[in-house]
N, C-alpha and C positions, 0 to 999 in steps of 0.2 A: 624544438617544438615544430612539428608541420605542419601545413598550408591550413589544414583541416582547423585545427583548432585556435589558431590565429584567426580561422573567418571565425568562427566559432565566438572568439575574445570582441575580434570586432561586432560582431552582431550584439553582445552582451554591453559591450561601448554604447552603443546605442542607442540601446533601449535604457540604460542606464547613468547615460550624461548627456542625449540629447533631449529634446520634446516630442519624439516619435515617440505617443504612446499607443498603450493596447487599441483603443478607438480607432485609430488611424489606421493600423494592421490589421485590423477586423475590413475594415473600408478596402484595403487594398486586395485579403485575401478572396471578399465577396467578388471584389471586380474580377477576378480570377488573376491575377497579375502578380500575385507570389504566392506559391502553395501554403497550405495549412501547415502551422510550425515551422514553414523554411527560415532561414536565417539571413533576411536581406543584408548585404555591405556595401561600403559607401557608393560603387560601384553599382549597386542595385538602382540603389535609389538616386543616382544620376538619372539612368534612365529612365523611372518611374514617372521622374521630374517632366523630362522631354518629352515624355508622351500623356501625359497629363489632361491636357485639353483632350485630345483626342477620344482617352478613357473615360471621359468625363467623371472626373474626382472634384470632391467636395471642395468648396475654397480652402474651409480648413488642412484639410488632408496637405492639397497644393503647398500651404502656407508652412507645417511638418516638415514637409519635403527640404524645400528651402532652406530652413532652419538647420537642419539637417548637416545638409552641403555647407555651406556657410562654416560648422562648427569641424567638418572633416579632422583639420589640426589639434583640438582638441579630441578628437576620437581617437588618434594615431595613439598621442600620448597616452591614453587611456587601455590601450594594447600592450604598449611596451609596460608599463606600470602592472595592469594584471598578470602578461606573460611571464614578468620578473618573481611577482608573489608565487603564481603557481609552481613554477619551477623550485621556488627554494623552500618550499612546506610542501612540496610532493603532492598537490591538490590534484585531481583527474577530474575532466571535463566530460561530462558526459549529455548525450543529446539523445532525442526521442529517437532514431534511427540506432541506440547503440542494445550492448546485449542487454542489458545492466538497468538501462533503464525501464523505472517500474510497471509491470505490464497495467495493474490495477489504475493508474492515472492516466493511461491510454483511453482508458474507458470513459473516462470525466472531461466534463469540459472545463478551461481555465488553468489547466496545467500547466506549468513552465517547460517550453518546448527546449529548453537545456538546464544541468544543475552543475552545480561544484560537489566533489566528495573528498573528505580525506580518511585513508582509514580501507579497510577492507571493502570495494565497492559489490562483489561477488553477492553480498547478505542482501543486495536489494532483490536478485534473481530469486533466490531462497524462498521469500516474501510469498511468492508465488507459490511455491509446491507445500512451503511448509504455514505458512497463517501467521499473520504478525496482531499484535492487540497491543492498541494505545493505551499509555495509564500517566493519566496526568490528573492533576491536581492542585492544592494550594502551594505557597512558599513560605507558610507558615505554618504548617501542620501539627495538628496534634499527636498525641503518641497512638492512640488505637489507629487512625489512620495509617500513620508510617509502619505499624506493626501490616495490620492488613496491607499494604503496597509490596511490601517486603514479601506475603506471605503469597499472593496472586502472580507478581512477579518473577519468584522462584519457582512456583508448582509450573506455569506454563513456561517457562523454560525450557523448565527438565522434561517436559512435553515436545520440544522442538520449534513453539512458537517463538519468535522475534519478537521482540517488547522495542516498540517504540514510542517516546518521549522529547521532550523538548530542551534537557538539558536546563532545567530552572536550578534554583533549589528547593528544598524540600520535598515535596513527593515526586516529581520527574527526578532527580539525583538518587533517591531510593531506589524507586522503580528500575533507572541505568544499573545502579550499584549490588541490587538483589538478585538482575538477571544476569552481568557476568559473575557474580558469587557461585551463582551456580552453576558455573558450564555454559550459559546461555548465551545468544547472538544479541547484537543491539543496534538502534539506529537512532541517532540524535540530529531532530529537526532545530537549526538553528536560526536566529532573527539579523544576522550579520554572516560575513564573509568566513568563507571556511578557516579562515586563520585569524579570526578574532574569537578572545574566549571571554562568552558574559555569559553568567557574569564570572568575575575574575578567580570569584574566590573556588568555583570549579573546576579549576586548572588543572588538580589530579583527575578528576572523573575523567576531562577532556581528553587528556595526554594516553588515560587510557582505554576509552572508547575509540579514540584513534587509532590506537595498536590491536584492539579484540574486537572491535565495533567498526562503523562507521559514521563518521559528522557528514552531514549534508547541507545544503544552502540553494537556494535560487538565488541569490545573490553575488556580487561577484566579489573579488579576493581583496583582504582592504577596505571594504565596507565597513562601518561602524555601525551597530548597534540603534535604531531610531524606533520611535513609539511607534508607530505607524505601521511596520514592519512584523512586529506582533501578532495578529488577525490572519496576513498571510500565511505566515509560517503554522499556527494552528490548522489552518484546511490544508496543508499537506503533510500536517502530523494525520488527521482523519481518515486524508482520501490513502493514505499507505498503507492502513490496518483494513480488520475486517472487526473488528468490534472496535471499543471504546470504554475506557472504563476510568470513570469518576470518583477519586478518591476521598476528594473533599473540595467542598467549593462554593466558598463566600458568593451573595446574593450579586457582587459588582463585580467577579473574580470573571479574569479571561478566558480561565475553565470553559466556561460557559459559551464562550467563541468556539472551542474544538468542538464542544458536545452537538450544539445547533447545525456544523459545519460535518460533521458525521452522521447525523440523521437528516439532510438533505444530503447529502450522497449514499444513503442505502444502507448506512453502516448501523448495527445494534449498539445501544447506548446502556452502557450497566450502572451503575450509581453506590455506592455503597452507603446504606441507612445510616443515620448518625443522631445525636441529637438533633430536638427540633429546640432547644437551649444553646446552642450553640453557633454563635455568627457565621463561620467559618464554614458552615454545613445547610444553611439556607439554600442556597442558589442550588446544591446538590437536593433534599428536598423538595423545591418545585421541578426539578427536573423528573421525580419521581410522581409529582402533583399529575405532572404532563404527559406520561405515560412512556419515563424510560422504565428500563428493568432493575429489579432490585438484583445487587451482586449478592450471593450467599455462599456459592463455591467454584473454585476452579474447573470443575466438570462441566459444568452447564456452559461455560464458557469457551473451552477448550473443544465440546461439542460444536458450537455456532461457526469457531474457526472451521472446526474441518470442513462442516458443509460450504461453509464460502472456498476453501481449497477444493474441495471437489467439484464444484459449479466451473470453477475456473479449469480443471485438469480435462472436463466433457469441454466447454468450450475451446480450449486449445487442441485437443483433438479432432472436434469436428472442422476448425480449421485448417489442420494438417492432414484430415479425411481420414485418418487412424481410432483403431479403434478404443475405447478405453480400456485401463488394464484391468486386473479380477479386484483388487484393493479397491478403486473406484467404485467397478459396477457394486461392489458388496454396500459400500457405504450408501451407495446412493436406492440400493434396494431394500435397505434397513431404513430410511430417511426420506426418502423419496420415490417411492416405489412404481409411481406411474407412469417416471422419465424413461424407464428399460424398454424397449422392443422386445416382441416375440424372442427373437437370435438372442440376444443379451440375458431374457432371466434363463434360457438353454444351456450357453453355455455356462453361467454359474451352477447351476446343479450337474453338467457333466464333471466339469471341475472337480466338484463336491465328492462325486459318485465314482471318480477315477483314484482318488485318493484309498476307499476301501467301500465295500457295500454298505447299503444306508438303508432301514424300511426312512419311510414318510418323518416318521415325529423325530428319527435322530437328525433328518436333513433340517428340521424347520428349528433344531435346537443349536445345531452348528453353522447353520447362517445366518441365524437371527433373523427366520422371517415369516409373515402370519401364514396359517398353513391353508388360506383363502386363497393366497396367490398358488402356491408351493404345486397344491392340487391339479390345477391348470394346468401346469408345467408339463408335470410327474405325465399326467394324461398324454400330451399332445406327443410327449418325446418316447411312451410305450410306442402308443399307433403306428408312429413314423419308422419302428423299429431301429430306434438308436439307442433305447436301456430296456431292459426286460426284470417283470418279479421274479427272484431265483432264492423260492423261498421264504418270502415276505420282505425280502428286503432287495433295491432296485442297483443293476450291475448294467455298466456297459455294455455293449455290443461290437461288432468289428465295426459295422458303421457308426459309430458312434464314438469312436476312438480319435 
């Protein structure tokens, strides 16, 4: 193991069997005195300690600190003891600086600045270009439910989206077990250490989302299982997807934690109608009371993902200052038509027009776009002499080539 993930172990020591909690870190990163996400060790916060007064921190903060130091020996052992689990269950560490980690939690605040993975970590990248959608629900489900889980779960698969769940039983186990039935990638948010499997009795699922999929955690390895722990791991089952999708979900059901926890981050909320006879499907009901969306088919759904993948594919481009590719600008000129510059709806109909000659109504049928815009286009790039009528129908030019 290297130095890297040893601090890495110890900073997770830390935060995790000391009393430095998030308050404190918030405190010290406002003082400017450890960057956002860094990974203070013991070492840190020695010196934190010594200059304390100086920075003037909170007593509390002060009093953390201390604490802190004081428990160092218990921190050490709490290294060697992770170092050990990581290494013999093949866990990977991974931290906001790495490739791996999710670019979409970037975006949010409250994320874990490191996670545990076992399991293929690559599918978190994925996440990004291809659209992940959460599908959780009760752990005691009905059969229409499970049938639907099954059936939402397979379609956007074989579509390419990632299906991420929580690893319960019942509809989260479906949901896992639908998506690699069919081909599909998976990610399982868990409430304990990446080498604890709860509950027990999905030991198969786990052993093989670990091998097709990947298990994740904020937590560290050897971690047990606590109530507590539940709530957390829901808001980063939420903030990983770009939808959400409610299978069934009693009026008291934790469901109801992801769904709130996904429409305060942005995320679309789908609900599947159910009885209103039904216990098990109340809490899913008021969630449609409340104005999530009714689930009725994979398309609509499988739609919402790509625009969130395309919103993200212009964003990372415009911060790489590249430009987007023709797959993009099309989606987003079918979807969002207002986001293109002049250059951008251009070079989609040179594109188009380079392919074979086009009059007007075959270009606005093969790019799927209203022939309001289309007109515009067609106009600005005659004048300029880069396509010319030859015929009725519009052909490149040498400039234009």
């Amino acid at each position: 193991m290297d130095a890297r993930d040893l601090r890495l172990l110890e900073h997770t020591a830390i935060r995790y069997e000391t009393p430095l909690d998030y308050r404190a870190l918030r405190e010290l990163e406002s003082a400017g005195l450890i960057a956002e996400g860094s990974y203070p060790v013991i070492d840190d916060i020695v010196r934190l300690k010594k200059d304390a007064d100086v920075n003037g921190l909170s007593d509390r903060t002060r009093f953390k600190l201390s604490e802190v130091i004081s428990e160092r020996s218990k921190v050490r052992a709490a290294v060697e003891r992770y170092a050990s689990l990581v290494e013999k269950n093949d866990i990977k560490i991974i931290s906001r600086q790495d490739e791996y980690y999710p670019f979409s939690w970037k975006e949010l605040s409250g994320m874990p600045p490191l996670f545990f993975a076992r399991g293929d970590a690559s599918l978190l990248s994925d996440i990004t270009y291809k659209g992940a959608a959460a599908i959780v629900g009760s752990r005691d489900p009905g059969r229409y439910s499970l049938y639907a889980t099954d059936e939402f779960s397979s379609k956007l698969s074989s579509k390419g989206a990632v299906i991420v769940s929580g690893m319960a039983l019942g509809i989260d186990r479906k949901a896992h077990e639908s998506c690699m039935n069919a081909g599909g990638k998976t990610v399982a948010v868990i409430p304990g250490g990446a080498d604890i499997i709860y509950p027990y009795k999905n030991r198969d699922i786990y052993e093989r989302i670990s091998n097709e999929g990947v298990v994740i955690t904020e937590l560290p390895p050897g971690q047990e299982v606590l109530k507590q722990y539940f709530p957390s791991r829901n808001r980063l089952i939420s903030a990983l997807s770009d939808v959400c999708l409610i299978m069934e979900a009693g009026i008291y059901s934790g469901t109801l934690h992801t769904a709130s926890f996904a429409a305060a981050q942005g995320r679309d909320v789908f609900v599947l109608p159910n009885s209103i006879y039904a216990d098990n499907s109340l809490g899913g009901l008021l969630l449609l009371r409340d104005g999530a969306e009714v689930l009725i088919d994979a398309d609509t759904v499988y739609e919402r993902i790509l625009t969130e993948v395309n919103n993200r594919r212009v964003l990372l481009n415009e911060q790489e200052n590249t430009e987007p590719d023709r797959d993009v600008l099309l989606h987003m000129a079918r979807s969002t038509p207002e986001r293109l510059n002049e250059s951008q709806w251009q070079s989609l109909v040179c594109d188009e027009i380079s392919e074979k000659p086009r009059n007007i109504d075959e270009l606005c049928r093969s790019l799927g776009i209203p022939f309001s815009y289309l007109s515009a286009v067609v106009t600005v790039l005659e004048t300029s002499g880069l396509i010319i009528n030859d015929r009725g129908k519009y052909v490149l030019t040498i400039n234009g080539r």
